[in-house]
C-alpha positions as CSV (number, residue, x, y, z in Angstrom):
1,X,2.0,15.4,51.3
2,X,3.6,13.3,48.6
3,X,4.5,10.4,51.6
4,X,0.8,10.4,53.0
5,X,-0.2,9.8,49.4
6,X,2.4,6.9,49.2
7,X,0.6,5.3,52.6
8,X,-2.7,6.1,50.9
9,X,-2.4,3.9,48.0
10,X,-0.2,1.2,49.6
11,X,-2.8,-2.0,49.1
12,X,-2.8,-5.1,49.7
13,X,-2.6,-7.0,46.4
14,X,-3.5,-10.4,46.5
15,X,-3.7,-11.2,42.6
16,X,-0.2,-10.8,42.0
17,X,2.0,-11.2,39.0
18,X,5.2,-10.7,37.1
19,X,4.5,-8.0,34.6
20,X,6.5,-5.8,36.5
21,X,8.2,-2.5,34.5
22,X,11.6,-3.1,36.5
23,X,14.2,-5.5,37.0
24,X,15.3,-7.9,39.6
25,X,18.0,-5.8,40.1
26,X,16.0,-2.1,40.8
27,X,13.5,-3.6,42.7
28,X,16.7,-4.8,45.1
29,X,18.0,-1.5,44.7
30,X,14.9,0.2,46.6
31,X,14.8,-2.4,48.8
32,X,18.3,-1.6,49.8
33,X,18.0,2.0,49.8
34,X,15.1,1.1,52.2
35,X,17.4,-1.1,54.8
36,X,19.4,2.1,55.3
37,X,17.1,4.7,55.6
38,X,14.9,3.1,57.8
39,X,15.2,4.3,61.3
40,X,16.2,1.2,64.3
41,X,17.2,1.7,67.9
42,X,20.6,3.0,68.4
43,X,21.0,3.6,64.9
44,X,22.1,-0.1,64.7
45,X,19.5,-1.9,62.4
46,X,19.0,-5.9,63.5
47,X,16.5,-6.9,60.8
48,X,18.0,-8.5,57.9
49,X,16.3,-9.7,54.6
50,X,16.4,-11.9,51.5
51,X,15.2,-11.4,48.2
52,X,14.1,-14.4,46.3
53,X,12.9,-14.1,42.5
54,X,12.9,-16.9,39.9
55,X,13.0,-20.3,41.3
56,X,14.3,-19.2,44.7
57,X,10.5,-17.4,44.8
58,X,8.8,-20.6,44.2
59,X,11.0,-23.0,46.3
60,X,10.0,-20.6,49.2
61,X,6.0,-21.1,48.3
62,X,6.7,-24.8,47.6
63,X,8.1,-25.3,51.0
64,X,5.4,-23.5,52.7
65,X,3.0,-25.5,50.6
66,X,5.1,-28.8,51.6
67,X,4.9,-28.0,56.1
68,X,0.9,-26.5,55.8
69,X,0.0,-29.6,54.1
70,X,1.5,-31.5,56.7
71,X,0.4,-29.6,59.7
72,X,-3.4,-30.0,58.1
73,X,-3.0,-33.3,57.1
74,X,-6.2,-34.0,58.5
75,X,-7.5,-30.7,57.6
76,X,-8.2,-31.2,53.9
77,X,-10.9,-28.7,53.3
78,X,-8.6,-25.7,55.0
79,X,-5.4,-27.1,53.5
80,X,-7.4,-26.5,50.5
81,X,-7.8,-22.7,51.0
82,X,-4.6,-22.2,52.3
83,X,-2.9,-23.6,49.3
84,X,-4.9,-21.4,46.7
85,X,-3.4,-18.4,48.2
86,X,-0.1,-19.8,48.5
87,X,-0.4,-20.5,44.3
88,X,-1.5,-16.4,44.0
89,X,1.7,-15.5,46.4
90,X,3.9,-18.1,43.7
91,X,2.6,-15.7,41.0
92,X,4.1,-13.0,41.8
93,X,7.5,-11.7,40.3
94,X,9.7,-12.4,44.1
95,X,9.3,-12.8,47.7
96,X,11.3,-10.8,50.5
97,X,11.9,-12.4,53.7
98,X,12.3,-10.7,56.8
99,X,14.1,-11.9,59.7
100,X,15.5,-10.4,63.4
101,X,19.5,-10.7,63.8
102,X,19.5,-11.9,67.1
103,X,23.3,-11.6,67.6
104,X,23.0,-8.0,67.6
105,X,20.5,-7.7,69.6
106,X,22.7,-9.5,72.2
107,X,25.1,-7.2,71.7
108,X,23.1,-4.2,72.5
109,X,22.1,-5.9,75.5
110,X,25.9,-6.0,76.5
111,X,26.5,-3.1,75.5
112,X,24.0,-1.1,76.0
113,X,22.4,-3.1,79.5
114,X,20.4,-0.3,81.2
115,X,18.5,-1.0,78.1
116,X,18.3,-4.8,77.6
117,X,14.9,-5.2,78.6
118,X,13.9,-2.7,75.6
119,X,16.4,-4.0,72.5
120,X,14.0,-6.8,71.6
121,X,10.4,-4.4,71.4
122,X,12.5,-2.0,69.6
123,X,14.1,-4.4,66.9
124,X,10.5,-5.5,66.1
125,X,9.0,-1.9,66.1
126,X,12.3,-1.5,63.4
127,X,11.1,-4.3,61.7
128,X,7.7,-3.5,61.1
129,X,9.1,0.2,60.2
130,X,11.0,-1.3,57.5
131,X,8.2,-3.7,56.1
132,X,6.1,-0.7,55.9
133,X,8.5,1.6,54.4
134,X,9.5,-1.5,51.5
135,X,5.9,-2.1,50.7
136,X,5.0,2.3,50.0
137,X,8.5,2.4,48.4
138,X,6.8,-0.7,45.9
139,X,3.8,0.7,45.5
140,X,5.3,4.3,44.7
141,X,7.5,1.5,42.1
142,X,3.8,0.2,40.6
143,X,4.5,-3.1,42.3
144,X,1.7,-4.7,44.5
145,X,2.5,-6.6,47.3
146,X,0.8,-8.1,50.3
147,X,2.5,-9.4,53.7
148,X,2.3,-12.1,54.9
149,X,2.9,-14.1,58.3
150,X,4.0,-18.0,57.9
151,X,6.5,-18.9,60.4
152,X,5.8,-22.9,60.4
């Protein structure tokens, strides 16, 4: 029951910040330990991520800032909105990145052909496993999250 209380109290946290009670390097540590343990087709995971914290972090929100302002250049009013929650995402202590490693799902489409047509579905459901199990495995850690989708 302890797991259906870690779902329970998995939030999204908007406000975020950095007084967080562990380092950089524990918070990569359970990321990590997530990545394993997190179940993907064929036992052969295809979603890869990186950790930004210090500047990294904010270089990543400063971009995103830098391509929405563009793309609403002559949206000002919803630029506007979109940038004060990109300044409480900069707050926070890090960002994690997800992406799909497309090379091996290739591969498992070679290898594995009867079931090409499948490897793609199934690398996102492993994705979004993995996304879910990282965000209980920070809250159960006392660290808020929130996820997001920009993919300019």
């Amino acid at each position: 029951m302890e797991f259906l209380q870690a779902l329970k109290n998995r939030r999204s946290i908007y406000n975020l910040g950095t007084n967080v009670n562990l380092s950089n390097e524990e918070i990569t540590s359970i990321i990590s330990d997530c990545l394993k343990y997190s179940p993907s087709a064929f036992n052969c995971p295809t979603t890869n991520v990186i950790i930004a914290f210090d500047e990294k972090h904010q270089q990543i929100w400063q971009i995103t800032t830098d391509i929405l302002k563009e793309k609403l250049a002559k949206k000002e009013e919803t630029f506007t909105v979109a940038q004060n929650k990109i300044n409480k995402f900069k707050a926070g202590i890090g960002t994690i990145l997800f992406f799909e490693d497309t090379e091996i799902i290739n591969e498992l489409k070679e290898t594995y052909a009867m079931y090409a047509e499948n490897f793609s579905t199934w690398s996102n459901q492993a994705n979004g496993m993995l996304q879910n199990n990282i965000w209980t495995a920070l809250s159960q850690a006392n660290i808020g999250a929130n996820l997001q989708h920009y993919n300019p």
